[in-house]
N, C-alpha and C positions, 0 to 999 in steps of 0.2 A: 504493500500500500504506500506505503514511504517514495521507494524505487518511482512508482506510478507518478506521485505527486511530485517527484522532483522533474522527473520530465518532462510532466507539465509545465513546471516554473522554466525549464530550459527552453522547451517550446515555446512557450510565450514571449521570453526572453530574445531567442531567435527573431522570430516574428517581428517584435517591436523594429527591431536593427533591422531589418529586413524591409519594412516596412518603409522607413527611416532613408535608409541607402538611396531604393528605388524612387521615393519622393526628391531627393534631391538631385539622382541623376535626370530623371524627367523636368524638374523644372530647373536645368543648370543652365539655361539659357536665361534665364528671370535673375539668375543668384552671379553668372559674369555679367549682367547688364549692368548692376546695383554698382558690383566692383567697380566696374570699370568709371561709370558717373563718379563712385569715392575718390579713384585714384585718379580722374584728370581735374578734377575739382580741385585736388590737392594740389596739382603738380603746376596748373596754369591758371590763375586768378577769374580770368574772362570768359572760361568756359561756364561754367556758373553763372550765365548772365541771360536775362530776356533776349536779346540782340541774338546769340549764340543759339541760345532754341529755336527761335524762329529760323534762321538758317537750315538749323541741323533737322527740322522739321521736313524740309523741301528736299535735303539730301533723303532723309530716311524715306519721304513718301515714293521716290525713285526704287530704291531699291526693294520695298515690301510690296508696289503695284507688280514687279517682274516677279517678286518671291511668290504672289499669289498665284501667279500662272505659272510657275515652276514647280510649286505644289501639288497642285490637278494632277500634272503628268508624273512625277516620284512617287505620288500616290498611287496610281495604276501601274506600276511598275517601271516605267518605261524612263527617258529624262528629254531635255531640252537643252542641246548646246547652241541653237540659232536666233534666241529671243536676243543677244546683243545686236547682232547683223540686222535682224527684224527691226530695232527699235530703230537702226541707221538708214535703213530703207525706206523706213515708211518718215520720219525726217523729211528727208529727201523728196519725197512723192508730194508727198503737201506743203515743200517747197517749189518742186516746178511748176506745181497747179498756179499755188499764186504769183510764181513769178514769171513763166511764161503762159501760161491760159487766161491771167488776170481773173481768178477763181477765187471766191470767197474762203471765208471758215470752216464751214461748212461743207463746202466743196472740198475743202485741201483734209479735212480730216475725214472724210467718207471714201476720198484715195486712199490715203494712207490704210484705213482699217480695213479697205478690202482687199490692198495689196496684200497686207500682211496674212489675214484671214484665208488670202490664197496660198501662201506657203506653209500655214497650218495646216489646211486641208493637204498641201504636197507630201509632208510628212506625214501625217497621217496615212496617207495613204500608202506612201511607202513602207511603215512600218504595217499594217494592217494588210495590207493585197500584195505586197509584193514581198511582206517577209522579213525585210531587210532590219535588223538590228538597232534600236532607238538612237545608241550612240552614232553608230556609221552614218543612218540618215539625217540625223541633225547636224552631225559633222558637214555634211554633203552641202544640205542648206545654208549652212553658216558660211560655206564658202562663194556660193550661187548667190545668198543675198547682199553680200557686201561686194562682189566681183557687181549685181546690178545695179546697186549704188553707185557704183564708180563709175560707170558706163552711163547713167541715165544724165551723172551731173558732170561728166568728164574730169573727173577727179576736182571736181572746184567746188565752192561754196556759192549757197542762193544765199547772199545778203538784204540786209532789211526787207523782212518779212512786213514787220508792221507798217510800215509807211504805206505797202501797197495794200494791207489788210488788216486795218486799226483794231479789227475787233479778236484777231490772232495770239495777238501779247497778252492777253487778260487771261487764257489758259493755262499760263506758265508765272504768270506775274499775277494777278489779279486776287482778291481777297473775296470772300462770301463770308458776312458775320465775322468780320474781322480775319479769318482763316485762311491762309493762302488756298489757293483753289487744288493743288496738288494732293493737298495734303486731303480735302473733301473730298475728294476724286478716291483718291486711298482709302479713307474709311466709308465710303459708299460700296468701295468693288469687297473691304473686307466683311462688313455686313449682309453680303447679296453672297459671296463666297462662304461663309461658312455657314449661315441656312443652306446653301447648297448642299454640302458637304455633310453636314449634317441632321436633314429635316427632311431630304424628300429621295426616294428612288435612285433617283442618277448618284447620288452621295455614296449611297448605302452601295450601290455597283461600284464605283469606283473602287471603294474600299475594299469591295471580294475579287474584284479581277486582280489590283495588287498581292492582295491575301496566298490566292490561290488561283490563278487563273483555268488552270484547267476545271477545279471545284464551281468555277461559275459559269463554265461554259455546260456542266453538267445539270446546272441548276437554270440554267434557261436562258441568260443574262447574255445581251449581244455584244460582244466583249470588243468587236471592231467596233460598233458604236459608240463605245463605252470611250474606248481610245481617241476615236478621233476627233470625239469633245472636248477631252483635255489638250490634244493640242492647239485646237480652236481657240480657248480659252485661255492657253499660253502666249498664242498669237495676237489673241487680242490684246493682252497686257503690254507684251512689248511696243507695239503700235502707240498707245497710249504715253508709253516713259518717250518713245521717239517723239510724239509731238507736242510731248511739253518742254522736252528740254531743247527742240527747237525755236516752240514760245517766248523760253526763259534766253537765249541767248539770240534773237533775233534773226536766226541764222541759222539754215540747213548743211550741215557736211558731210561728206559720207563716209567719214572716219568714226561717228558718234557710236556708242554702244560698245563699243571694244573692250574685251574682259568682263561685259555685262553679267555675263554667262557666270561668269564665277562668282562675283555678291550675289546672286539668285541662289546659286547650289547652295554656297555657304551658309546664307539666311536659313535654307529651309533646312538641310542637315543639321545646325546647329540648334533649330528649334523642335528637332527631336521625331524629325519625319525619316524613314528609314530610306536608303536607298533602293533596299530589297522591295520596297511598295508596300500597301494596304496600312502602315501603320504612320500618324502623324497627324496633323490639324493643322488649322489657319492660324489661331491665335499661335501656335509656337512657332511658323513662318516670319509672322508679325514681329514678334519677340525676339526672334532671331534679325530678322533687319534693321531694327533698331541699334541690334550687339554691332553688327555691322558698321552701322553708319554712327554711329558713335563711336567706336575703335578708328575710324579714317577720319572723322575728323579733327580728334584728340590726337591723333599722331601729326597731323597736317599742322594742327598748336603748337606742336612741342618739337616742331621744325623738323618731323624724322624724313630722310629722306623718301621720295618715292618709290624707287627701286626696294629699300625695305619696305614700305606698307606691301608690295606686290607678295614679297617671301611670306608676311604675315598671314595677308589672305591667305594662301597656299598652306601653311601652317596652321591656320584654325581650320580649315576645312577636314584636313589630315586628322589633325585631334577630334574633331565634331564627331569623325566617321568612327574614331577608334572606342569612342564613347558610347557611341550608341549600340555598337558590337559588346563593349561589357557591359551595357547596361539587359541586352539580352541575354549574353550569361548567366549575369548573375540574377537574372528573372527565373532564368529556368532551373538555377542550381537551388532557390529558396522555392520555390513552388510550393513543395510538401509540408512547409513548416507555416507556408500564409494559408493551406489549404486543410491544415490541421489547426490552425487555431481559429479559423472562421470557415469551413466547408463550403458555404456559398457565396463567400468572396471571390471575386475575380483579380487577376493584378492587368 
């Protein structure tokens, strides 16, 4: 009886820690955001400042509009290396509208989202009908949309957008409720994104094709549909960071987006989305591009060079990955002791 009841204290004891671990590595993107605010607050007076938010606002809503559409797709298994190239092309496109067609707002962002929404669909497709490999085909794309960019604008820039389309600059520049509009743009797509994801049918697919793809193709689920949503929806995001940060800088280049691709993966990886698929959320995307864009601009403070910010991204992503690999470890090595001391708990 003794023997019995000490086991029990151990199992519980386990449990707790257990319990404990797994809480912290799931929300370790929450607990380096914190740090990170501590330590640059410490290190540079000005970052701590209204001035500096509002900034670091505009940079972050960049990177969490891509991490949301990077999401969709790591979710379903599969990923997206062409949402930087995308964001540079579609730039581009609703640069030429309004610089050579004399095409509204309107018109240059209805380009842009359907050029881009046609390289989703190409992906798509390629992964889906033709077979080919998420990586290879987005590789593929990423080199086709930024070879189109260059082609479309002869490697040059469409300057002053707004002069010829006043109402252009308020996309990138302009305030709603005092808010820069970026940034309401971002919390509209993450509002509409995670009801998605989580509230209705397509969500609920997404997450069993990652899970287990073959499992939902037995279970009914049109798994090419399934797919070629998320890269639609990737496509779209990119489009979107492309013509605001044409907005914001007046100016279409087709150099823009370059390395996109990698604060996208990083945000979402870091915010605890697997790369293996089916496991992750919006809000930890979020959370993750925030870690992001507050790591780049605290270093851009504290004068690091850029060539290291570049090794660092490359470095939290590596880490982000190697984290989430033990944090499935060590899910699956405590199992019996979160499943013994509460049986219809889930972890």
């Amino acid at each position: 009886m003794a023997t019995m009841l000490i086991l029990t204290q151990r199992d519980r004891l386990a449990s707790s820690s257990a319990r404990t671990a797994l809480m912290l590595l799931r929300g370790r993107a929450l607990v380096v955001l914190a740090l990170l605010l501590i330590a640059f607050s410490a290190l540079t007076p000005v970052f701590f400042t209204a001035n500096n938010f509002a900034i670091l606002s505009k940079h972050v809503s960049l990177s969490a509009i891509l991490a949301i559409g990077m999401t969709f797709t790591i979710l379903a298994g599969g990923i997206d290396l062409s949402v930087g190239s995308v964001a540079g092309l579609s730039g581009i496109i609703a640069g030429l509208v309004i610089t050579n067609y004399s095409g509204g707002t309107l018109a240059a962002m209805a380009a842009a989202i359907g050029t881009a929404l046609f390289v989703g669909l190409l992906n798509g497709i390629l992964v889906v009908r033709a077979g080919v490999a998420p990586f290879i085909a987005t590789l593929g794309t990423l080199y086709m949309a930024r070879g189109a960019a260059l082609l479309l604008s002869s490697g040059r820039t469409f300057p002053n957008l707004a002069s010829r389309s006043p109402t252009f600059e308020q996309i990138g520049q302009g305030t709603l409720l005092h808010t820069p509009i970026p940034v309401c743009l971002m919390l509209v797509l993450y509002v509409a994104a995670a009801f998605l994801t989580s509230r209705t049918p397509i969500g609920r697919h997404i997450y069993a094709v990652g899970g287990n793809e073959r499992a939902a193709r037995l279970a009914g689920i049109d798994v090419g549909r399934v797919k070629l949503v998320t890269y639609l929806a990737s496509a779209l995001c990119a489009a979107l960071v492309g013509i605001i940060i044409a907005s914001q800088l007046d100016a279409a280049h087709p150099a823009t987006g370059e390395s996109f691709e990698l604060n996208a993966i990083a945000a979402v990886v870091l915010g605890g989305t697997s790369l293996a698929g089916g496991r992750g959320s919006i809000t930890g995307s979020l959370i993750g591009a925030c870690v992001i864009g507050v790591l780049a601009d605290g270093l851009v403070m504290l004068g690091i060079s850029e060539f290291w910010q570049i090794a660092i991204k490359g470095a939290v992503i590596v880490v982000a990955v190697a984290l989430d690999q033990f944090q499935l470890r060590l899910q699956t090595r405590l199992l019996p002791y979160l499943l013994r001391s509460n049986p219809e708990a889930g972890v």
